[in-house]
N, C-alpha and C positions, 0 to 999 in steps of 0.2 A: 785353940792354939795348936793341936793338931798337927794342923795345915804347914804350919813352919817346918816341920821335918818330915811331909810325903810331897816328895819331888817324882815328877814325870820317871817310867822305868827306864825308858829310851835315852833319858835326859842325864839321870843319873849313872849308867851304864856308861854313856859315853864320857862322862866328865871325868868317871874313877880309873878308865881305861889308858886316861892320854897320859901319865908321868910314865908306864911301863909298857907304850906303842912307841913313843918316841924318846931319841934318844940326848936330842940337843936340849936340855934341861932347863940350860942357861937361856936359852931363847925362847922357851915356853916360860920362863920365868919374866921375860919381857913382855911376853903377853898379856900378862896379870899388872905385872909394874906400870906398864905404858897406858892398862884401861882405864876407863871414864867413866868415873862415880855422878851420878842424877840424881835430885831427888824436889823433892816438894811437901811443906808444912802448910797446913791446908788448916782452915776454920769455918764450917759452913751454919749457919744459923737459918729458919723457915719456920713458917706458921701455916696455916692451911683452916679453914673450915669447910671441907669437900661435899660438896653435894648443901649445902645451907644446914652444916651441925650445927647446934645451938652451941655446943662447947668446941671451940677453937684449940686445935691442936698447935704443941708448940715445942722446937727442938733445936738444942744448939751442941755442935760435935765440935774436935780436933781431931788432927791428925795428920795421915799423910804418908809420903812414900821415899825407898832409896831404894836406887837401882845401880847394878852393876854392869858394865858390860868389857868384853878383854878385848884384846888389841887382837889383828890380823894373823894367825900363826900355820901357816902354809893354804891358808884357804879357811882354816875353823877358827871360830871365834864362839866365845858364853859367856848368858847374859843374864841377871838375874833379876827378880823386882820386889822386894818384901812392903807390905802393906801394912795399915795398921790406923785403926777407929778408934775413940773413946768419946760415950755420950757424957757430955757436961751436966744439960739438963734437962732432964723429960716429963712434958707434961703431956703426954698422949692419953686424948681419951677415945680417941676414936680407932687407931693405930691406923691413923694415913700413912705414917713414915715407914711401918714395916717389912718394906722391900726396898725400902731408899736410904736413910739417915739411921736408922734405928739399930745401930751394932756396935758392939766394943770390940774388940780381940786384934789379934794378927793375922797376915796371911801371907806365903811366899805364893805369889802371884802368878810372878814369870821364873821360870827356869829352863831355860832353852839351850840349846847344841843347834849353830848355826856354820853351814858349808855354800860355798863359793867360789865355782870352779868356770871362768869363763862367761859367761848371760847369763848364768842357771845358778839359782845358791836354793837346798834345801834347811829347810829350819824346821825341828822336831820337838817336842816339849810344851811347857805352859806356856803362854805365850798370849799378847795383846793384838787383836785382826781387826782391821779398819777396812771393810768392803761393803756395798751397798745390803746384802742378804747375811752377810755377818758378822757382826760389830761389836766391837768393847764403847761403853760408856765414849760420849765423845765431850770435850770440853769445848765452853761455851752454848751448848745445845741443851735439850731439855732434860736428855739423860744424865746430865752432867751429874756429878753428885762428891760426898767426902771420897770414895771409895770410887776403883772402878771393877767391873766382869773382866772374867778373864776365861779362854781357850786352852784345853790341852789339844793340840792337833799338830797335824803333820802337813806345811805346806812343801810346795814344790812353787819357786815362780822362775820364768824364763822370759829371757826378752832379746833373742837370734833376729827374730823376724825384727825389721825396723820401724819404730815409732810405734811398737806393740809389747804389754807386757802382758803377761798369759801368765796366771796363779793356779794352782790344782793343787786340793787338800782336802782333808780326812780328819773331821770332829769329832774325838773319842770323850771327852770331857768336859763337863761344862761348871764354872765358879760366880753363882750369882753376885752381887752386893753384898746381900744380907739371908740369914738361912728363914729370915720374918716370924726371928723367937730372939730377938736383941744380940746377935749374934753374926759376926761375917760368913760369908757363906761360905763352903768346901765344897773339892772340885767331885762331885760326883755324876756318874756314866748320863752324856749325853744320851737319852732316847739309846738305841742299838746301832749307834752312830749315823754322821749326816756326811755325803760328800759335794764338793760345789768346786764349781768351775767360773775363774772371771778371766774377761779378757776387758782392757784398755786400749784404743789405738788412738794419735793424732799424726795419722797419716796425710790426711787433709788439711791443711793451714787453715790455722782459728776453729777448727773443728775436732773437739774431742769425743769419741764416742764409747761408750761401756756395756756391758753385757756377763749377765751373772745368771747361773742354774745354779740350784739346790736342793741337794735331794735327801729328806729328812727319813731315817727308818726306824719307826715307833720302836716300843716295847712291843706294842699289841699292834698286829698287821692292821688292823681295821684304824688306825689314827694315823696311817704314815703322811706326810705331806711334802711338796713341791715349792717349788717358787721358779720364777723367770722375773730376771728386771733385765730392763735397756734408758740407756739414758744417753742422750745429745748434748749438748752445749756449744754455742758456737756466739764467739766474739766478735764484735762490733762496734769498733773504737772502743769506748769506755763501755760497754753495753755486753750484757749473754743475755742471749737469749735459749732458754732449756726445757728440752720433752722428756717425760719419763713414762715408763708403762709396765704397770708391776700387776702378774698375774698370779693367783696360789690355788692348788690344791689341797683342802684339810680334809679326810677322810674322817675327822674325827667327828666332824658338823654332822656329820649325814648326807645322802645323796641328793638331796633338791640343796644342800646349804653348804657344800662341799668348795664351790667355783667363786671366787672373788677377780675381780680385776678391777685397776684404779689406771688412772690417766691424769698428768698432770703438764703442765706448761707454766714455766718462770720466767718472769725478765728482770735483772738488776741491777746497775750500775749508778754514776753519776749523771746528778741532776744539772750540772754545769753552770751551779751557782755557790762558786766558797768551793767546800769543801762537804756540800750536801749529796746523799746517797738515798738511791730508795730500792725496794723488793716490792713487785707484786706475783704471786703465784694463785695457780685454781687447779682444785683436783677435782676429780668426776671418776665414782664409780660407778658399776651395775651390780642392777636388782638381783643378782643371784644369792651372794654371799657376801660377808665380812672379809676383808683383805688379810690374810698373813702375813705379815711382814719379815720373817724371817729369823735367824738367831740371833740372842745378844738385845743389850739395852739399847744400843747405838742405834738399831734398828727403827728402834720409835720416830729416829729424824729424819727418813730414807724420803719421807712422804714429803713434796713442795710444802703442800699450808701448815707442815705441823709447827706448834706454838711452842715458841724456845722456852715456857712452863711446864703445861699439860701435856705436850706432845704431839704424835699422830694419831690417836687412837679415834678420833671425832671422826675426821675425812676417810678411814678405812671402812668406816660401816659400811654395809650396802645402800645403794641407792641411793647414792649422798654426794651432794656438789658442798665443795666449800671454795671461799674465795679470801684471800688473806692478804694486805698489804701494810706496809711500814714505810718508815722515811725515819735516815740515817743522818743526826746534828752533830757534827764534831764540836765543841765548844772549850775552847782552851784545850787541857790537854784530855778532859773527858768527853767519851763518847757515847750519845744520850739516840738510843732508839724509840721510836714512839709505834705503836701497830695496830692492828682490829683486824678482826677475821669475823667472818660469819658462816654458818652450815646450816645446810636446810636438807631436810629429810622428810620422809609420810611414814616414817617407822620410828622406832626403838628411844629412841631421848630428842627427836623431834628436830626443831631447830635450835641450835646455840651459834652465840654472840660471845665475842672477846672482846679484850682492851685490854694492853698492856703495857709496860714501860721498860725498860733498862738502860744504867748506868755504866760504864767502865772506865774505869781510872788505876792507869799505872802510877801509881805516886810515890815511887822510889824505884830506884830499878833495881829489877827484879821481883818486887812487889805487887799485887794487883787487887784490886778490890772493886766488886760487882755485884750491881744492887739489883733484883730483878721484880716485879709486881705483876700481877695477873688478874683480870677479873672476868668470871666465868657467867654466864648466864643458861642456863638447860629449860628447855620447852616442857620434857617430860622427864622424871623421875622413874627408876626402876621400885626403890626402894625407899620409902613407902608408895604403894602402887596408886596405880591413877596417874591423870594428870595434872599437874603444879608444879610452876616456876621455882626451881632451885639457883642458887647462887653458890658462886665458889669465888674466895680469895687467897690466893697466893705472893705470900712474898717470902724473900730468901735473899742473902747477904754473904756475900763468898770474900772469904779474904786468905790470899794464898801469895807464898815466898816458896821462889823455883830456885834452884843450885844447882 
């Protein structure tokens, strides 16, 4: 609980500055009256027995979030975001959960000093980042969870040039989930901090395209690491078609196991029957290295095949093609995905096969509820060594009221 009263210095500095900087009172007092309170009560329930445990882990939380944020006031606006877990019931015996579900406490999130002067607004503090190389928890996706990560950083985004948004920012601090001792996690010193560069253009009609560096600088100079992604997307009536290609440097592998790159290609739209949808994606990387994926939980989805369960972490190995498809059944007002993915590899957990399911159903508004099923199949095991087929199931049960 902590965490609720250590706010960003830059964040807090500037919030206690503004009543004796300015002098219209009444009109910074509009900017508090006039803001907009958010929030979300969230219930997530999951079981897992990961890798074929004999004993089935099982966890059911609440919780949830309010956020504040103030109105317009010459250009500055703050925003805040307090969090907050409590495990109902825990039967872990394996502790699958303890970097996901597995915390109680509180935590102020976001607390940001937000400026807006023209294309250009910088925003300084705790704060939520949605980029392909650095990401908060994304809903919906596999990262999804009760709770989300959060960034102390300093962005900078400008968007002068036309049909281009250009971000530049500096990660001083990072707020896991969970600290994976039952507990949420606090914002403690990212590495020796990371900076990263994105740009967005859709200069081209039906063609968006993206591109992100990041450059991570260890504690210890011998772990620093890199990242480059680029990503395409280009529409076609009902239809994208999308390329991605995400290369990393991790100093910390070693020099023969330092270099990862991955490659992927999506297409997905409607099937032009009802109101039927489908995805197919395939990623392919090389034998060098394991792919980095970059910072933050969000990150896990960056990859085409990753599994809106397990994630990406299959298709990043080395030397591994995977190939992943679904098809999208609207049925009344719930929306029922069906998928399979498979990975094939000559190394490390071998080949693995999926199948999964999910459900979504708004049934009330503002209400949602979302069933999700996974079933895993692993060629090879790490642990216990050798080779033997392991199985993993996952399911999880999300029900959540937005405000």
């Amino acid at each position: 609980m902590k965490n609720i009263t250590k706010l960003s210095f830059v964040t807090a500095l500037s919030m206690a500055s503004f009543p004796t900087c300015l002098s219209a009172n009444e009109t910074l007092a509009d900017a508090f009256t006039n803001g907009k309170i958010k929030g979300e009560i969230k219930s997530v329930y999951s079981s897992s027995n990961f890798l074929g445990n004999s004993k089935t882990d099982n966890i059911s939380t609440i919780g949830g979030s309010l956020g504040f944020i103030t109105a317009d006031f010459y250009g500055f606006s703050a925003g805040a975001t307090f969090q907050a877990s409590h495990v109902i019931d825990d039967r872990n015996k394996n502790n699958v959960f303890s970097s996901d579900l597995n915390a109680s406490g509180g935590v102020l999130s976001e607390a940001y000093l937000d400026y807006k002067l023209s294309n250009t607004s910088v925003k300084a503090g705790r704060q939520y980042i949605y980029t392909p190389l650095v990401s908060t928890a994304i809903d919906g996706k596999s990262s999804e969870s009760l709770l989300k990560d959060s960034f102390e950083a300093y962005l900078l985004t400008n968007s002068d040039i036309p049909n281009t948004t250009i971000v530049a920012g500096y990660v001083d601090k990072y707020q896991a989930k969970t600290d994976g001792n039952t507990d949420i996690g606090k914002f403690n010193d990212f590495e020796d901090g990371a900076y990263t560069l994105y740009v967005k253009n859709n200069s081209v009609e039906n063609l968006e395209l993206q591109a992100q560096y990041l450059d991570v600088n260890a504690t210890n100079s011998n772990n620093d690491r890199n990242n480059i992604y680029l990503q395409a997307d280009y529409k076609i009536g009902t239809h994208t078609i999308s390329a991605q290609y995400l290369s990393s440097k991790d100093e910390s592998k070693g020099s023969t196991l330092e270099d990862g790159e991955l490659y992927g290609i999506k297409a997905q739209g409607a099937l032009g029957i009802g109101k039927l949808g489908y995805l197919v994606a395939f990623n392919s990387s090389t034998k060098d290295g394991d792919v980095n994926l970059g910072a933050g939980a969000g990150t896990t989805d960056t990859a085409f095949t990753a599994m809106p369960v397990n994630g990406g972490g299959v298709p990043t190995r080395a030397n591994t093609d995977t190939l992943v498809g679904g098809l999208i059944v609207p049925v009344y007002d719930i929306t029922t995905i069906a998928y399979a993915g498979y990975s094939w590899s000559n190394g490390g957990l071998g080949d693995v096969s999926a199948v999964g399911a999910m459900a979504i159903y708004p049934f009330y508004e503002n209400f949602l509820l979302k069933v999700n099923y996974e079933h895993v199949e692993t060629e090879h095991t790490i642990i216990p060594a050798g080779i033997e087929e392991k199985n993993t199931d996952v399911a999880r049960v999300y029900l959540s009221y937005k405000f």
